[in-house]
N, C-alpha and C positions, 0 to 999 in steps of 0.2 A: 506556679499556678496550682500546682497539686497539694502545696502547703496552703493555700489560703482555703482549697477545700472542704480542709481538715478545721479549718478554723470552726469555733463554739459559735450558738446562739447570738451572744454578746457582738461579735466580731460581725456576724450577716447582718443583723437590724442597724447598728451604723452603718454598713456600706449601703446597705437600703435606704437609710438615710438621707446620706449625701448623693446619692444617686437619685434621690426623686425628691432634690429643690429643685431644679432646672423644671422639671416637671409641674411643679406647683407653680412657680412663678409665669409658666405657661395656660395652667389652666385659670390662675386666675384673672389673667387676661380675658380669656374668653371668656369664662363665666360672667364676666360682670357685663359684656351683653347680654349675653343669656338673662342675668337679671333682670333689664331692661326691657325686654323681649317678654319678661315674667310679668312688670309692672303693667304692660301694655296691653294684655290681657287681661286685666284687673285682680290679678294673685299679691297678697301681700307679699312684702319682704322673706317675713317666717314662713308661709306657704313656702315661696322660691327656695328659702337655705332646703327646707326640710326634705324639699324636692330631690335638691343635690345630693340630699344626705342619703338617700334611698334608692337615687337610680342615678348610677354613675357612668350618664353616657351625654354625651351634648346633643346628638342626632336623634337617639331614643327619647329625651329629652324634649327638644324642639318637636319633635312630630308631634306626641302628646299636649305638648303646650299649643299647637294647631290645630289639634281635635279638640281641645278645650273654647279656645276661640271660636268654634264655628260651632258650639251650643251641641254637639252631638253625644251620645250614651258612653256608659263606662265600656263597655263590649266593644266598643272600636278601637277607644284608647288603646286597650290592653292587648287588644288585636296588632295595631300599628306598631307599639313600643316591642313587641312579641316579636316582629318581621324582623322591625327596624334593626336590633341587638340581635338576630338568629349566630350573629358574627362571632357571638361570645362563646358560644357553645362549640366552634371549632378550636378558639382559643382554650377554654377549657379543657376540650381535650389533648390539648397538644401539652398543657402544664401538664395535666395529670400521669403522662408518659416519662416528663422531665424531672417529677418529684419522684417516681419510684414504690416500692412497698414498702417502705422503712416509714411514708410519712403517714401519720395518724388519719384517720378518718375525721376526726375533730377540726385538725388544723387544711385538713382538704376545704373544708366546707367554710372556714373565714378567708382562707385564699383567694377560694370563689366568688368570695360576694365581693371582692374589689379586684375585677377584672378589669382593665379598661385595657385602650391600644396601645399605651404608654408604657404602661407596667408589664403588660404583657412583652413589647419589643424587650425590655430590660430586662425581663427576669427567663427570657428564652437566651439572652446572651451570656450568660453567666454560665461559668464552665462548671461541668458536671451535674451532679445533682442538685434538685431547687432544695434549698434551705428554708421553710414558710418564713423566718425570722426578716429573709430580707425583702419578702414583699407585703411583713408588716412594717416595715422603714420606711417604704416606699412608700405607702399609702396613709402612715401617719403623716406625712407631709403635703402628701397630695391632698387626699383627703377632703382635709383643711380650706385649702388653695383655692379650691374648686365649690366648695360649700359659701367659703368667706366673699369669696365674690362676684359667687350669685345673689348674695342678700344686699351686699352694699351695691351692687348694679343695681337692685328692684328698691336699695333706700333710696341711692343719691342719684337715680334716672333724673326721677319730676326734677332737683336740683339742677341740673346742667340747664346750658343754654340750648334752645330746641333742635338748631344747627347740631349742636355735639351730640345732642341726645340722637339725632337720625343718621349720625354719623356712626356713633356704637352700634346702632341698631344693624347696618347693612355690614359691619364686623364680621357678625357671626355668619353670613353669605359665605364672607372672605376666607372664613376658615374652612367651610365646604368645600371650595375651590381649590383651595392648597391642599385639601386633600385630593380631589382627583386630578390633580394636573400631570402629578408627576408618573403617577401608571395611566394614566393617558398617553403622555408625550413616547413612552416606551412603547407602548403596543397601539397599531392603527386598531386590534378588534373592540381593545377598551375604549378609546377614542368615536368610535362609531357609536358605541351602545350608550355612553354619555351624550351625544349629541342627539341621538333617539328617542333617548326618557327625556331631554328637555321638550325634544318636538312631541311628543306623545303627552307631554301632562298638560304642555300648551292649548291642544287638540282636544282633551279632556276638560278643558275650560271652555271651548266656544262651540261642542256639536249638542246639538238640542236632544236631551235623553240624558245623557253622560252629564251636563255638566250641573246635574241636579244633584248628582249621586255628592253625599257629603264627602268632605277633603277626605275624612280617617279613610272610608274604604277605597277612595281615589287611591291614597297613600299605598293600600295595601293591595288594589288590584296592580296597578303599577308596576310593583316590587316581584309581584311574586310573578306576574307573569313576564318583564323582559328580564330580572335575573336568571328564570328557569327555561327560561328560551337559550340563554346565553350560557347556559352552564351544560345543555343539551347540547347545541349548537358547537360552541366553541369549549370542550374541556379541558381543562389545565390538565396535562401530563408530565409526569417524574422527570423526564426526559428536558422537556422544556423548565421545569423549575432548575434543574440545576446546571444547566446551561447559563440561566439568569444567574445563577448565586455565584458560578467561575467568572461570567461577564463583569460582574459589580465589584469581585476582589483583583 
């Protein structure tokens, strides 16, 4: 392991490579809801790729493409996608620990702009120091993946039969879902706070006052206030992280 370390430039961007098709062929899955999901709000195709190309997150993503649908200001969007992606900036700093003083301030700042939850699990597993070379491997693939089919979901939506077309559409639910299930099923406090925000944004739709307030700041009173409840309330301690990390090996 300590010889692959050692390995050059050349060596990290193909294992990042082959490390982020499994990645790609996942996000283009979803994306090409997401397309869909683009066309439905009336964004062209190139709107949708362009989207992908710029903000590479499916949930920061979809909020904004929410706030768009419900005709509200740019100040909300950039409010909501702001909350939405706060995630990155812990990620961020957890590479920036993993890369060291040896890496350039140049190649920090392209590292960054293709942070997502994928690339980040992968390029935190990797032994020793982050090499930037292999999270541009990763990312030239992903990338892609993720851009490519979001535009062909917002080309070949109207195409599909209407059935399949509402079928992709409640997809990208599915993938919300897979993602909390599984830190659900392990902790009853996660599992409560999930069933909370669903009662709480329901609740925000039918009390007369509230549910006038447009979705973005819906989105963003939501967010900030039962995650900061819940991070007050119930804090994650060193203790208990590595607890979970000896449980899971």
């Amino acid at each position: 392991m300590h010889k692959e370390i050692q390995k050059g430039n050349g060596y990290w961007y193909k294992k990042g490579l082959r490390d982020g098709i499994p990645i790609a062929m996942g996000y283009f899955a979803v994306a090409f809801t997401l397309g869909i999901t683009a066309k439905n709000i009336g964004m062209t195709p190139v709107q949708a790729a362009v989207s992908s190309m710029l903000l590479h997150a499916s949930a920061g993503q979809y909020a904004a493409m929410t706030v768009i649908a419900s005709g509200t200001g740019y100040l909300e969007m950039v409010m909501t996608t702001l909350i939405v992606n706060l995630r990155y900036l812990l990620m961020s700093c957890a590479l920036s620990q993993k890369a060291g003083s040896s890496m350039k301030t140049g190649h920090r700042m392209v590292v960054s702009y293709y942070i997502t939850d994928e690339i980040f699990g992968i390029a935190s597993a990797v032994e020793g120091k982050l090499n930037p070379f292999y999270n541009y491997g990763a990312a030239t693939v992903a990338g892609p993946g993720w851009t490519v089919g979001t535009f062909l979901g917002a080309l070949l939506g109207a195409a599909l039969p209407e059935r399949l077309g509402r079928a992709f559409g409640v997809a990208l639910y599915g993938m919300f879902i897979a993602i909390i299930i599984p830190p659900a099923k392990k902790s009853r406090i996660i599992c409560g706070i999930v069933i909370f925000s669903m009662l709480a944004s329901f609740l925000f739709s039918l009390i007369p006052g509230i549910r006038e307030i447009s979705e973005g700041f819906k989105i963003i009173i939501l967010t900030v206030v039962i995650a900061g409840f819940a991070a007050w309330k119930f804090p994650v301690r060193e203790n208990d992280t590595e607890q979970e990390g000896r449980a899971d090996n």
